[in-house]
VOGU-3710 file (C-alpha; in Angstrom, 3 decimals, decimal comma):
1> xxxxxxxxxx> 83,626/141,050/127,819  79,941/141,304/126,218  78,436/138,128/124,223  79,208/138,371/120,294  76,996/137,045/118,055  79,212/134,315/115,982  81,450/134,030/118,589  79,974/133,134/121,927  76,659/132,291/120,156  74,622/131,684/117,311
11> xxxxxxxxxx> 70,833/131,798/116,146  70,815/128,348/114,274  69,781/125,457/115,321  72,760/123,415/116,381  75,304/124,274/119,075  78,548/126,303/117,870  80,810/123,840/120,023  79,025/120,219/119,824  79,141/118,572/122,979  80,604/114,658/123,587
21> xxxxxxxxxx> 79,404/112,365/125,905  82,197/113,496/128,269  81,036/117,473/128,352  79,612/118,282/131,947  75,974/118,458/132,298  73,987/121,731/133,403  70,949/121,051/134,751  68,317/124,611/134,191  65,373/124,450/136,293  63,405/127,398/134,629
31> xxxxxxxxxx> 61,308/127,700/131,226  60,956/131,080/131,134  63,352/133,371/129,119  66,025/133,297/131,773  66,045/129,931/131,341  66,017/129,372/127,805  68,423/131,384/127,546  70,763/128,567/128,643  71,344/128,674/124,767  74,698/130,634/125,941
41> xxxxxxxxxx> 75,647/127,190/127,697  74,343/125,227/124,757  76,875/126,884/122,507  79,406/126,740/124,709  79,691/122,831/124,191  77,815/122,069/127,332  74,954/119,074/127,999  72,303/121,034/129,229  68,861/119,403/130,531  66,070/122,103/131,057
51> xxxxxxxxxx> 63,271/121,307/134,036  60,065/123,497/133,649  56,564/122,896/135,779  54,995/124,891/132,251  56,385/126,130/129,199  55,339/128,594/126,805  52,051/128,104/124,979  48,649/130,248/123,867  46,651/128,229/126,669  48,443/129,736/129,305
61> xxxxxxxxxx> 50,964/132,456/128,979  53,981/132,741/130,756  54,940/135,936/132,131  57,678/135,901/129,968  55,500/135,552/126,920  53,084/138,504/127,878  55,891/140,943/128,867  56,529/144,192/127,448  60,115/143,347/126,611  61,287/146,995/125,652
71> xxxxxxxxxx> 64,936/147,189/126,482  65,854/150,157/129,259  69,016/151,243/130,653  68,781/151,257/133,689  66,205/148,572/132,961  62,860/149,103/136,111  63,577/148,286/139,428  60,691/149,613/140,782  60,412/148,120/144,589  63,504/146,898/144,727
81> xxxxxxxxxx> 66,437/148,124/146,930  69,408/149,176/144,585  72,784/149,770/145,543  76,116/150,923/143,572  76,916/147,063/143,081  73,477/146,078/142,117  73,638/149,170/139,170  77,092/148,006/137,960  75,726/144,613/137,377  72,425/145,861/136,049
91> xxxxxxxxxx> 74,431/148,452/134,014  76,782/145,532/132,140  73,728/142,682/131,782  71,499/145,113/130,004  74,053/146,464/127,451  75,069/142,914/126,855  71,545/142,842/125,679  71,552/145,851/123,793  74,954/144,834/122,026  73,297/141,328/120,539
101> xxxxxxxxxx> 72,119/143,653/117,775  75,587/144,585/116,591  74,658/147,922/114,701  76,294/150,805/115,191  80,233/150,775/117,158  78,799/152,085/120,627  76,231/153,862/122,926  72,576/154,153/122,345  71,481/155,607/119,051  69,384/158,354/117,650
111> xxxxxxxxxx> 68,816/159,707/121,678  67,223/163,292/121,267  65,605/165,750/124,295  63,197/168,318/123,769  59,340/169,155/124,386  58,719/169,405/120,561  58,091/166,040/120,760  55,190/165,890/122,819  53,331/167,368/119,759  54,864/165,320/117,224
121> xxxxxxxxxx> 53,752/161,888/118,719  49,824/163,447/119,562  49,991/163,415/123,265  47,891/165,702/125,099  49,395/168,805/126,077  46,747/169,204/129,498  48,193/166,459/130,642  51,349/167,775/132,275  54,167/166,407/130,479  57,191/168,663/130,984
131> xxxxxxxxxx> 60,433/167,101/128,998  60,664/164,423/127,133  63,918/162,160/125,759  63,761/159,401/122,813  65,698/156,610/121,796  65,974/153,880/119,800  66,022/150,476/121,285  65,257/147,270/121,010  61,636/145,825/121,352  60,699/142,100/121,449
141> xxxxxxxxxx> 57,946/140,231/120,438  57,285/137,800/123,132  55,074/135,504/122,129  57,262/134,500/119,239  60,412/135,011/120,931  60,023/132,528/123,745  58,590/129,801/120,933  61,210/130,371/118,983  63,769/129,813/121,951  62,005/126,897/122,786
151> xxxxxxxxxx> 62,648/125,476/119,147  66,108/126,682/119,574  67,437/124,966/122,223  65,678/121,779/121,608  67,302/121,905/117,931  70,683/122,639/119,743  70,950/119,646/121,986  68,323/120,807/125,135  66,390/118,095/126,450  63,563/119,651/128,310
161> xxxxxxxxxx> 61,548/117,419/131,161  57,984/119,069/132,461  58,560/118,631/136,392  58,020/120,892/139,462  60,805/121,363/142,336  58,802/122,217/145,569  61,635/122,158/148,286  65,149/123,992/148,725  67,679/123,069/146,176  69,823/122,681/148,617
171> xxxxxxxxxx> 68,235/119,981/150,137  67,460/118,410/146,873  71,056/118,827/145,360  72,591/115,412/145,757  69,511/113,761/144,782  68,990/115,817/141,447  72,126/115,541/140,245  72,524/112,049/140,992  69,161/112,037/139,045  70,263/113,909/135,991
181> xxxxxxxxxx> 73,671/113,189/135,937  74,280/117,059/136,209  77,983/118,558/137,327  75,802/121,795/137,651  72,626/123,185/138,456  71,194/126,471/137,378  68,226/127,979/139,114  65,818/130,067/136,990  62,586/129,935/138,541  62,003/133,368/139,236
191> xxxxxxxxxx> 59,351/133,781/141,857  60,134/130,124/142,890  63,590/131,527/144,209  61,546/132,111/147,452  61,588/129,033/147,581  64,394/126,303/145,736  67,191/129,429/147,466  65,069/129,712/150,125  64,894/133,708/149,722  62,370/135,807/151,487
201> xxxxxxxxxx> 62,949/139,046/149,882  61,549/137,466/146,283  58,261/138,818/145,813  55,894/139,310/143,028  54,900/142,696/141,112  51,236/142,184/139,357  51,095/143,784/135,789  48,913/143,652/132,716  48,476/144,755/129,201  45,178/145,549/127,317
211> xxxxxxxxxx> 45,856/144,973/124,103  43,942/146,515/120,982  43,766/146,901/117,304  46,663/149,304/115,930  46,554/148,903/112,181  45,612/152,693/111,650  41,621/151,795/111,018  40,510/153,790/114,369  43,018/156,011/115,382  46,724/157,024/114,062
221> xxxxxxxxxx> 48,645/154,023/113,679  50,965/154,545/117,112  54,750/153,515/115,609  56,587/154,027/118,780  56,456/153,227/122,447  55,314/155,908/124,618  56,271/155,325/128,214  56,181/157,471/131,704  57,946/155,961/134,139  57,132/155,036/137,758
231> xxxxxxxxxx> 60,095/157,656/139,251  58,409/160,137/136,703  54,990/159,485/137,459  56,291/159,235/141,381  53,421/156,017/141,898  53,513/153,181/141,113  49,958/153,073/139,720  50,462/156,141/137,182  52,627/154,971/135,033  51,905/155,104/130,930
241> xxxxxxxxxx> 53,042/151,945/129,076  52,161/152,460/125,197  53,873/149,263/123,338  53,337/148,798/119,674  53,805/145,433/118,432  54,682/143,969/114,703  51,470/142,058/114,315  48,977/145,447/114,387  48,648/145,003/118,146  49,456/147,867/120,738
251> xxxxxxxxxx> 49,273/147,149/124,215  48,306/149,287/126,881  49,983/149,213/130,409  51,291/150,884/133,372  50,054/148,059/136,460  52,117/147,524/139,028  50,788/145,835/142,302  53,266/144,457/144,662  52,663/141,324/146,778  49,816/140,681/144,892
261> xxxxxxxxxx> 49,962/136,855/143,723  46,378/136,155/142,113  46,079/136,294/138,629  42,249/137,295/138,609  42,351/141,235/137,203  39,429/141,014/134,475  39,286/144,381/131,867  36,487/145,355/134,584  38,659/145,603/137,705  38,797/149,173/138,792
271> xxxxxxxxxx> 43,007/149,071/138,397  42,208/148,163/134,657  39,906/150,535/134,538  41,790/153,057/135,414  45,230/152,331/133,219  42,871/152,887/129,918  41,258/155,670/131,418  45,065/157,089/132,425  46,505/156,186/128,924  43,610/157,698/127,002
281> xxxxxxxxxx> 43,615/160,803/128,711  47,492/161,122/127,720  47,306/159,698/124,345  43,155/161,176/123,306  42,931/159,017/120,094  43,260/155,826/121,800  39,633/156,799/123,219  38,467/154,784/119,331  40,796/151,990/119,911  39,003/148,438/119,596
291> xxxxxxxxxx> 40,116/145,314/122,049  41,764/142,551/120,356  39,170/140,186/119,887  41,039/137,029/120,050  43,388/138,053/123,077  42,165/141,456/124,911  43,996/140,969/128,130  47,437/139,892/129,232  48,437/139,168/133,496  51,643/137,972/134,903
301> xxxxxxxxxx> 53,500/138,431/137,938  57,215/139,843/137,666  59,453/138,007/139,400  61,363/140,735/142,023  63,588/140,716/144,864  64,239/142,880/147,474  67,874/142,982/147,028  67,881/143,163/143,280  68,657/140,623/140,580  70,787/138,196/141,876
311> xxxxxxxxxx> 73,360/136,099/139,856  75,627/134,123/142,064  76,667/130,916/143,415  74,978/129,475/146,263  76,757/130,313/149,330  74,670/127,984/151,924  76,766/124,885/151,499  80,387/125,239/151,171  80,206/122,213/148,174  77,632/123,380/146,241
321> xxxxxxxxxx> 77,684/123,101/142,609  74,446/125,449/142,247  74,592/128,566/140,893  71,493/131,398/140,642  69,633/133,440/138,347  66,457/134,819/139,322  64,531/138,191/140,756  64,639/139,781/137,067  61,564/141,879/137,892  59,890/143,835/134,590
331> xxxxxxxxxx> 63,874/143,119/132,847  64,073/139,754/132,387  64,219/140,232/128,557  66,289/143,158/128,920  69,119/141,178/131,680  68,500/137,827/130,061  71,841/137,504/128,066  73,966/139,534/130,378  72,799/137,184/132,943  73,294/134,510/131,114
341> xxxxxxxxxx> 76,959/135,155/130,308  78,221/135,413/133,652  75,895/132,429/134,584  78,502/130,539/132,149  81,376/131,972/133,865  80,247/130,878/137,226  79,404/126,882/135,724  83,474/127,209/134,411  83,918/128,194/138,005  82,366/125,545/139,966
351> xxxxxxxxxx> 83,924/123,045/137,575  87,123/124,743/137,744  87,023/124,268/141,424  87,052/127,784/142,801  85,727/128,587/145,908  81,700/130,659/145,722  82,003/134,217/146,227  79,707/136,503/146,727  78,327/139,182/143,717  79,905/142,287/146,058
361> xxxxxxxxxx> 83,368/140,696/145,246  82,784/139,513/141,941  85,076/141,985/139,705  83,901/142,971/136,399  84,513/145,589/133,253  81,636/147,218/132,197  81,503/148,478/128,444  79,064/150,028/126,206  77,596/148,502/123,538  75,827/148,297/120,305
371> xxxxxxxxxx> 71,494/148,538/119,035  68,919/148,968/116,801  65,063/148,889/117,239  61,794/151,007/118,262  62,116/154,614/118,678  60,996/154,589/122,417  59,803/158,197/124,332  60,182/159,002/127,584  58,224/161,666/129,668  58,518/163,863/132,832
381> xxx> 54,830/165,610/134,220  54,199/167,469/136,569  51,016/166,986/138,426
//
């Protein structure tokens, strides 16, 4: 069953089921949009306490602030290893997301194939595109998005503490919910899942966005994302990321460097370098497009995981009352409120009692679902 919006949750600012003093406790460890997105359990009726080491703010960007956020189905999983139960799950989260909108009765709207549109949107032909397929889906604006959540759930009942969690959360269990007088804990740290479910496979993908002036003054105002993706492009480091943004901005992508865990790419490192050098080449006009003064350059690290996004209880300790949400890679926006609904179910199982299970035995019915938003394009070349 997806989320509805009026049903399962709302976009006000107070929960749709108020919680007593008797409601059990969920303790989030996570501020980015997985996280946040603990607004499901907010609305549910639950307590829910949110522990952060940062949170969103224009000194220092989360990843979840700079991120692309266009929806996909599949959402990227570049890196990661994906099997049949790993694409159901991936399959149901992101058309959760995709339904929020609640525009047309099912399936993704105005989808159309056909090289005419390689002219239409200006990209150069020598460049070796070969089919193309567009869309219309949902884009997000970040920045605003995650401070918006973060006024959300504080007007809804979230306390948030600033704290960091160093060691396994098994280990610290006892003692943080003894702590926070939590019945349940929900891990959302992302690339901290290495550590607090002490998970090996979690390792980071480097990205970033230059970001210049769209507002038509230098080149064609660009009104919808242009994107090749990394199984098209067949590299990781070809990719074309074209992401126009409400505010005049357009940001231009296509990094991806596994394992790579400093944040110190400048606009003069070669990989930079080379993504506007790639992007310009496929789209010429962008050749006259001016930085963004104020903010030229966005870096984060995507949170991934070798075995793909994993939503489950912990299985370590027989008694635990923990229950996991991380290795979103590039998707987090796209996954967020799928994952977050079956996060919910799993907090009604642990205080139901019911024995952890893993996600291969976790049963579920996948549906369709609903959209609106930014015509997106997709490309196949040929090199």
């Amino acid at each position: 069953m997806l989320l509805t919006l009026w049903r399962d949750i709302s976009p006000i600012g107070q929960p749709l089921r108020r919680p007593t003093d008797r409601s059990p406790h969920v303790l989030v460890i996570g501020g980015g949009v997985i996280g946040l997105i603990s607004w499901v359990l907010l609305d549910r009726g639950y307590r829910v306490t949110i522990l952060s080491s940062a949170w969103t703010s224009d000194e220092q960007r989360l990843t979840s602030q700079i991120a692309g956020a266009l929806w996909e189905f599949l959402p990227g999983v570049c890196g990661q290893h994906t099997d049949n139960i790993s694409l159901a799950h991936s399959k149901h989260w992101a058309m959760t997301s995709y339904h929020m909108n609640e525009i047309t009765a099912s399936g993704v709207r105005c989808f159309h194939q056909g090289a005419d549109i390689i002219k239409k949107r200006g990209i150069n032909l020598l460049y070796g595109a070969v089919d193309v397929h567009e869309l219309l889906a949902p884009v997000i604006g970040t920045d605003k998005a995650m401070g918006w959540l973060m006024e959300l759930v504080r007007n809804k009942g979230a306390n948030l503490v600033t704290e960091t969690i160093r060691d396994s959360l098994v280990d610290m269990e006892d003692e943080l919910r003894t702590r926070f007088g939590a019945d349940v804990i929900v891990n959302a740290t992302g690339l901290q899942g290495q550590v607090l479910a002490g998970d090996e496979s979690v390792y980071p993908i480097r990205g970033g966005l230059i970001r210049v002036i769209n507002d038509g003054s230098d080149f064609p105002k660009v009104d919808a994302a242009l994107i090749i993706t990394a199984d098209a492009a067949q590299s990781l480091n070809k990719i074309i990321f074209l992401m126009p943004r409400n505010d005049h901005i357009l940001l231009i992508g296509g990094i991806n460097e596994p394992h790579e865990w400093n944040l110190d790419l400048t606009l003069d490192t070669a990989i930079v370098r080379r993504t506007r050098e790639r992007c310009e080449k496929f789209l010429p006009e962008l050749e006259r497009a001016r930085l963004d003064p104020d903010y030229p350059f966005a870096q984060g690290l995507r949170p991934f995981r070798g075995q793909n996004v994993r939503v489950e209880r912990e299985l370590r300790r027989a008694s635990s009352r923990i229950v996991h949400s991380y290795g979103h890679g590039g998707s987090g926006w796209s996954l967020s409120f799928g994952c977050a609904q079956d996060v919910a179910l799993l907090v009604d199982e642990v205080l139901g009692g019911a024995p952890a299970k893993p996600m291969s035995e976790v049963a579920r019915e996948w549906k369709a679902a609903e959209a609106w938003g930014r015509t997106i394009i997709y490309l196949v070349y040929t090199q």
